[in-house]
Each structure stands twice: as C-alpha cells, then as structure tokens.
C-alpha positions as CSV (number, residue, x, y, z in Angstrom):
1,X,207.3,122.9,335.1
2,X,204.8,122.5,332.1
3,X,202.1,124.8,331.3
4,X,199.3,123.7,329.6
5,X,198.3,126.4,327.1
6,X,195.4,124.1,324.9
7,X,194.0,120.7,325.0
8,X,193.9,119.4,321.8
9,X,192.3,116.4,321.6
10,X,191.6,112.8,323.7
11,X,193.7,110.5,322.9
12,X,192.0,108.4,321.2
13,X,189.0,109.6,319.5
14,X,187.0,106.7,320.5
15,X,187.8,106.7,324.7
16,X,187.9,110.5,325.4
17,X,188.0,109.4,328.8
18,X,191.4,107.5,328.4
19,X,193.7,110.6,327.8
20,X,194.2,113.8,326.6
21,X,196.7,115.5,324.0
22,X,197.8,118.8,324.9
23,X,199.9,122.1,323.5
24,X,202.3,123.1,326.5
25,X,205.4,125.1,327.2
26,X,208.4,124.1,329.1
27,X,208.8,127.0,331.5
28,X,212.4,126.1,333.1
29,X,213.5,125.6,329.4
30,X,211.0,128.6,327.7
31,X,210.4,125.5,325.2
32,X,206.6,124.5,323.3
33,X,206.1,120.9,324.3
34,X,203.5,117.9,323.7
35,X,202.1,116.9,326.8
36,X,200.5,113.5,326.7
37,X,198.2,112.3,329.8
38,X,196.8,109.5,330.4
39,X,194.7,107.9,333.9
40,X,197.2,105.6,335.7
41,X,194.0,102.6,335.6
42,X,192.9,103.1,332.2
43,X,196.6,102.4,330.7
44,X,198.9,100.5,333.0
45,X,201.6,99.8,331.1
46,X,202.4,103.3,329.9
47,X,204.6,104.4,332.3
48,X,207.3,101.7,331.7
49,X,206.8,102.0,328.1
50,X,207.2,105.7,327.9
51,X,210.5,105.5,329.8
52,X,211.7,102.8,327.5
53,X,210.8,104.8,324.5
54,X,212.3,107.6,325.9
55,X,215.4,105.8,325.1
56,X,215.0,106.3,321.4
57,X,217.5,108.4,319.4
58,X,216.0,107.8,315.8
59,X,215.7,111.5,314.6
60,X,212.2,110.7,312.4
61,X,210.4,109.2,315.9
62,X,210.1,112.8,318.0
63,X,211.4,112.7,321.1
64,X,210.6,111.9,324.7
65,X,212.2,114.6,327.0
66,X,210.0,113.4,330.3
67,X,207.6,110.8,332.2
68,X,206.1,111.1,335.5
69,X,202.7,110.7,337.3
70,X,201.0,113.5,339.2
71,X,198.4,112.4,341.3
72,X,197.0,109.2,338.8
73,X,197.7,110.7,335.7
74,X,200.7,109.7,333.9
75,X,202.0,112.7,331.9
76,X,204.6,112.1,328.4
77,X,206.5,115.2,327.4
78,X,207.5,115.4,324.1
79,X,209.1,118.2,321.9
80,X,206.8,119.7,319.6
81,X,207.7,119.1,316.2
82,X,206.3,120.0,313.0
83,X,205.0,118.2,309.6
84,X,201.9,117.9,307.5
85,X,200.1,114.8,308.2
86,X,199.7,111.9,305.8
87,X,196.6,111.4,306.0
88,X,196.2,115.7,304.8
89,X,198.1,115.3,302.0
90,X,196.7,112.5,300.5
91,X,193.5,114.0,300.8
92,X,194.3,116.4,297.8
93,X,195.9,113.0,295.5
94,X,197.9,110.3,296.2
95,X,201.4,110.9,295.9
96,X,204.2,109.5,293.5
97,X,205.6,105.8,293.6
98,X,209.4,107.2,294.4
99,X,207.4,109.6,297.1
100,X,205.7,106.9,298.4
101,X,208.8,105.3,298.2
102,X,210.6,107.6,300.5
103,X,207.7,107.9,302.8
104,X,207.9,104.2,303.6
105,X,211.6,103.8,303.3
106,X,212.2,106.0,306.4
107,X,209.2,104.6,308.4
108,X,210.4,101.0,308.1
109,X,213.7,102.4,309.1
110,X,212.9,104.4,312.0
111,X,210.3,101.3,313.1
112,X,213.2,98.6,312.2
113,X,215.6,100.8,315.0
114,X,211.9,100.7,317.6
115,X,212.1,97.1,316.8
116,X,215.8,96.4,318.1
117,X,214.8,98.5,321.7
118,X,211.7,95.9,321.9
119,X,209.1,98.8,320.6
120,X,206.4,98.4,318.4
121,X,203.8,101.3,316.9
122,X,200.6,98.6,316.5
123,X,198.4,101.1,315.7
124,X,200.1,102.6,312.5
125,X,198.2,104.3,310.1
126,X,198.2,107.9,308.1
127,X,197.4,110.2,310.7
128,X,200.7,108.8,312.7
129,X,203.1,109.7,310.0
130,X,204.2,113.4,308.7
131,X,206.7,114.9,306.5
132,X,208.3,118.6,307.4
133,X,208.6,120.9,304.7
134,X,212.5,119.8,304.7
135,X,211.6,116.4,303.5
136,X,211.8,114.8,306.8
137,X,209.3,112.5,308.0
138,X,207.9,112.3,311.3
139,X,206.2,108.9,313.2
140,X,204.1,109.2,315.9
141,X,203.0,106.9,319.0
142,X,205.2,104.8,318.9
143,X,204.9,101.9,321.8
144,X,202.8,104.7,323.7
145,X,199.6,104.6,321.7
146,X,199.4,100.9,321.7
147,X,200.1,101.3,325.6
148,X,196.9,103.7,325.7
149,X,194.4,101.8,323.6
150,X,195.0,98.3,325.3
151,X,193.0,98.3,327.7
152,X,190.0,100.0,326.5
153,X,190.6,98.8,322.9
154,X,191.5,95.0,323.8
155,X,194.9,94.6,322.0
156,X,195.9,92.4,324.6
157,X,200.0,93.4,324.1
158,X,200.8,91.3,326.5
159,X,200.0,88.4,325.0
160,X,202.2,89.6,321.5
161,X,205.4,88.4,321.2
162,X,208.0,90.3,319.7
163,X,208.4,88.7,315.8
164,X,204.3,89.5,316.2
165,X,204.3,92.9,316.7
166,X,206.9,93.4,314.2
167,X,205.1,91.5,311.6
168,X,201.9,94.0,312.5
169,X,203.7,96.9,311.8
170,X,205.0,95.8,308.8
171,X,202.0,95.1,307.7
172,X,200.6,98.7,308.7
173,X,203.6,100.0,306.7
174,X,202.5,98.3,304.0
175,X,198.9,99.6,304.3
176,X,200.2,103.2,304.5
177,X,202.5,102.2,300.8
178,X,199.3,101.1,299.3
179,X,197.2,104.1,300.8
180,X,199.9,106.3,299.8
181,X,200.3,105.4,296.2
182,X,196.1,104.7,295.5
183,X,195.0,107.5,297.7
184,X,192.6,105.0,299.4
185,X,193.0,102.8,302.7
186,X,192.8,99.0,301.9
187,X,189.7,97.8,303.7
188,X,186.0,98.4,304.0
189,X,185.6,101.5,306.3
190,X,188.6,103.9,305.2
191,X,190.7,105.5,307.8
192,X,191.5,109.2,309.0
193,X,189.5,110.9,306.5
194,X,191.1,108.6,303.8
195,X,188.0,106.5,301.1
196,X,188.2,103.0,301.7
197,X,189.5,100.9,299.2
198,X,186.7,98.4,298.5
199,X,187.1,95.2,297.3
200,X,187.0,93.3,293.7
201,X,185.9,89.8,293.7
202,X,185.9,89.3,297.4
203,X,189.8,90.8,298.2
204,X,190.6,94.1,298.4
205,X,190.7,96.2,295.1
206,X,194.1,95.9,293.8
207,X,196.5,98.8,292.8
208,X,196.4,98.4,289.1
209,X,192.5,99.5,289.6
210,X,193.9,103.3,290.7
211,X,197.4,103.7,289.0
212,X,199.2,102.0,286.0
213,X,202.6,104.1,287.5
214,X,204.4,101.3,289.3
215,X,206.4,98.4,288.1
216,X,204.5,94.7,288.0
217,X,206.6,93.5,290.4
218,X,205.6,96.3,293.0
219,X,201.8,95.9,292.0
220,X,202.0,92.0,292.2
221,X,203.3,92.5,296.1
222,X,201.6,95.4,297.4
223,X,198.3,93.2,295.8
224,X,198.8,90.4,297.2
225,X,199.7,91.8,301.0
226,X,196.7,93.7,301.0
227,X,194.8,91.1,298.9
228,X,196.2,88.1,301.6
229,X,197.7,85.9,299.1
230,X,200.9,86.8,300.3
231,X,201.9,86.8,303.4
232,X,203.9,89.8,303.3
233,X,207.0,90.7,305.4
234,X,207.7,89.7,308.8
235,X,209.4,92.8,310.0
236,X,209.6,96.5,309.0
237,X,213.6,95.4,308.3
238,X,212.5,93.3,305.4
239,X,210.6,95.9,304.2
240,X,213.6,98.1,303.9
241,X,215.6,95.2,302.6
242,X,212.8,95.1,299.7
243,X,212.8,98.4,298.9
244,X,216.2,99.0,298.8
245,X,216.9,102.7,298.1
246,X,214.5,105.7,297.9
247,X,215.3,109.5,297.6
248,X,214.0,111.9,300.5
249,X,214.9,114.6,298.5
250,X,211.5,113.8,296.4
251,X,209.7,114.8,299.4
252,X,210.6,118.5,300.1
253,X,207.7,119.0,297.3
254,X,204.8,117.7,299.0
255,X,202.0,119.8,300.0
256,X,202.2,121.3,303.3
257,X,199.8,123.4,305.9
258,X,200.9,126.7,306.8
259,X,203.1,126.1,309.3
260,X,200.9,127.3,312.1
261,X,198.8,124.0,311.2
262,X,202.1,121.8,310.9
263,X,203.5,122.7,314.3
264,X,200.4,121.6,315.7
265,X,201.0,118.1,313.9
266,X,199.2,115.5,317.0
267,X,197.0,113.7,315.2
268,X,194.4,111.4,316.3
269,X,195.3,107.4,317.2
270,X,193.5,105.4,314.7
271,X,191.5,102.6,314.7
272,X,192.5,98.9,315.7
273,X,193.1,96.6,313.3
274,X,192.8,92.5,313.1
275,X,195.5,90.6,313.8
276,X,198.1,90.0,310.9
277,X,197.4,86.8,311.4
278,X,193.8,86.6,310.5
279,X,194.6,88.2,307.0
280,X,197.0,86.5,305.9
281,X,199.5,83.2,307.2
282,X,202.2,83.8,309.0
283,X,205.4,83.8,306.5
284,X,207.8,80.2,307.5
C-alpha cells in the first residue's frame, strides 16, 4: 500500500542503523505520506507506543494514520505535513518575545493534551517543532522518538514515571523559549545547528546577556530554569498556566522555506539530554 519514493534520513543521526525516515505515497488513497521504520530489536516498545499515539487528535501533533510490522521492521505512517523548522528560522535571528510566546504557548498545549493520553516527547528540542506559513505550529516525535532512541540511547523510559516525563518536557519547552527568544541553545555544545549558549560565572549565560526585550519577571524565570536555581515547572500544563495568553496570529510572519523545503519538514531526533533532575530539584 505505501511506496517509498526517498529515504530521507536515519532516524536518529547518531544510530543510522536504528531506523529510517522516508517520503512515501499512499497508493490506495493517492496521498504523500511519512513513513517511519524502525528494526523490531533495536526499539521494542515502538509498536505499542505508536498505536497509542495514533490515538491523538491534537491538530499541531501530525497524525498517525497506520502501524504495522513487515518482516522485523515496524513501519509508522504519518501524513505529510508542512512547516519551516525551528531550528531554520532561528538560524537567521531569534524571534520576538510575543513570537516566542506563541511558539511555546501551543507546544505546551499540544504536549499538556500528550500528557493526559500518558505520552511524553523526551527528546524535545528545535528541530522537533515547525510553524506553517498559516501560523500553525507543528511537533514532531512525540512518544515515538523517545521509543526509538531508548535502547541505543539509554533513556531507560521504563523506569520514568509519568509526573517525570512531564516535568522533562517541560523543561525542554522551556529550553526551546530561551533558545527561541536568545537565538542560542542553553548548554555547552548547542543543538541542531543552533550556537550554544555558554555559561557566566559557572551557570548558563542568562537572557538579559542577548536581549533587554522581555519583562524582569520573564527574564528572572526563564534564568533561573536554565540557570537551575529554580526548579521550573512540573508539567507542560503549568507552563501554559504561566503564560497565560499568546497570539498565533504573530506567527504567520515568520520566515519560511519555499514550500518544496517545508513539505519535506522531518527533521532529525536530537540529542539526549540529563535528567531534569540533575539540573535542577524536583519542585514540592
């Protein structure tokens, strides 16, 4: 039923031999797909988590139209949608507070409704989020990236329980609010292309040091989450909480690839990060 017409990429960048990304085509529904595959022994909870995510009907999280194994490769269908990548457009500048704003409004919201279905991204970064010419913005991966990179990356899932994982991607989303507003990723190495943020007396450089265009409040917290004295929010629901309100209209006038480029949106799994819990205390 699906024709593979390109491979794009492996799955992770990493483990080539872990998976594969590819362009395909629905032929019973003359529809262009995403075609995810991964070895059945190299990512054994995949299969169960695909099918739950499958289940998602948040409109920003693309969806899952098909899992099933051939031979032992576990194949994830998934419509093709389009979007410039995060981690692109910050590569010209970072973008506006109220942009960044809207950015990470709708991916704590779309995360928040993964929460409630027991999903979780864990590997959240720039390259898993997009925004379409229309303003809408796109997240990628979630629960079946984190399925992929377990075993070869060591997550150990099982061993997260669920108030964990949420507090890890809220911490991711606050990484991507930081990286989003300073145009920098806030550690040592820098992530999907983006300049890593550094650090200024031992913690990592604080806002202020890139942009004087956000209130004191806003600097103090996104500071002090990156920086680890504070411990941040517990869930991608706080997070959304905090923020409040934010406009997505701002967003129809961000930069975009042609939209060849966009409709090829699949980028790349990032990196592993440490454990929430080794940056900063868990919040009581």
């Amino acid at each position: 039923r699906y024709v593979i017409s390109e491979v794009l990429r492996p799955w992770l960048p990493d483990h080539p031999e872990a998976g594969q990304v590819n362009l395909g085509l629905d032929a019973v529904l003359d529809t262009p797909v995403i075609v995810y595959t991964a070895h059945e022994d190299t990512a054994a909870g995949l299969f169960s988590t695909a099918n739950r995510a499958a289940l998602l009907t948040d409109p920003r999280i693309p969806a899952i139209t098909d899992v099933g194994m051939q031979d032992d490769l576990v194949y994830i269908v998934c419509e093709r949608t389009g979007g410039t990548p995060l981690s692109k457009m910050l590569a010209g500048g970072p973008l506006t507070v109220d942009q960044a704003t809207a950015v990470v409004g709708e991916v704590a919201t779309a995360l928040t409704h993964a929460d409630k279905r027991g999903l979780h991204h864990l590997m959240l970064g720039p390259e898993s989020v997009a925004v379409t010419p229309e303003g809408e913005v796109i997240i990628r991966g979630v629960g079946i990236d984190a399925a992929v990179a377990d075993a070869v990356e060591g997550l150990e899932i099982d061993m997260l329980t669920s108030s964990r994982a949420a507090r890890r991607d809220a911490l991711d989303i606050i990484n991507i609010f930081y990286a989003a507003i300073t145009g920098h990723w806030p550690d040592d190495h820098g992530r999907a292309g983006l300049p890593a943020a550094g650090r200024k007396n031992r913690r990592i450089t604080p806002v202020g040091a890139f942009t004087n265009d956000l209130s004191d409040d806003l600097e103090v917290f996104l500071s002090g989450v990156v920086g680890g004295t504070d411990p941040g929010p517990r869930s991608p629901s706080e997070i959304v909480r905090y923020l409040g309100e934010w406009d997505t209209g701002l967003l129809t006038e961000l930069p975009q690839l042609s939209r060849t480029e966009s409709e090829l949106f699949a980028e790349s799994a990032g990196p592993t990060h440490p454990e929430p819990d080794e940056v900063a205390p868990e919040a009581s």
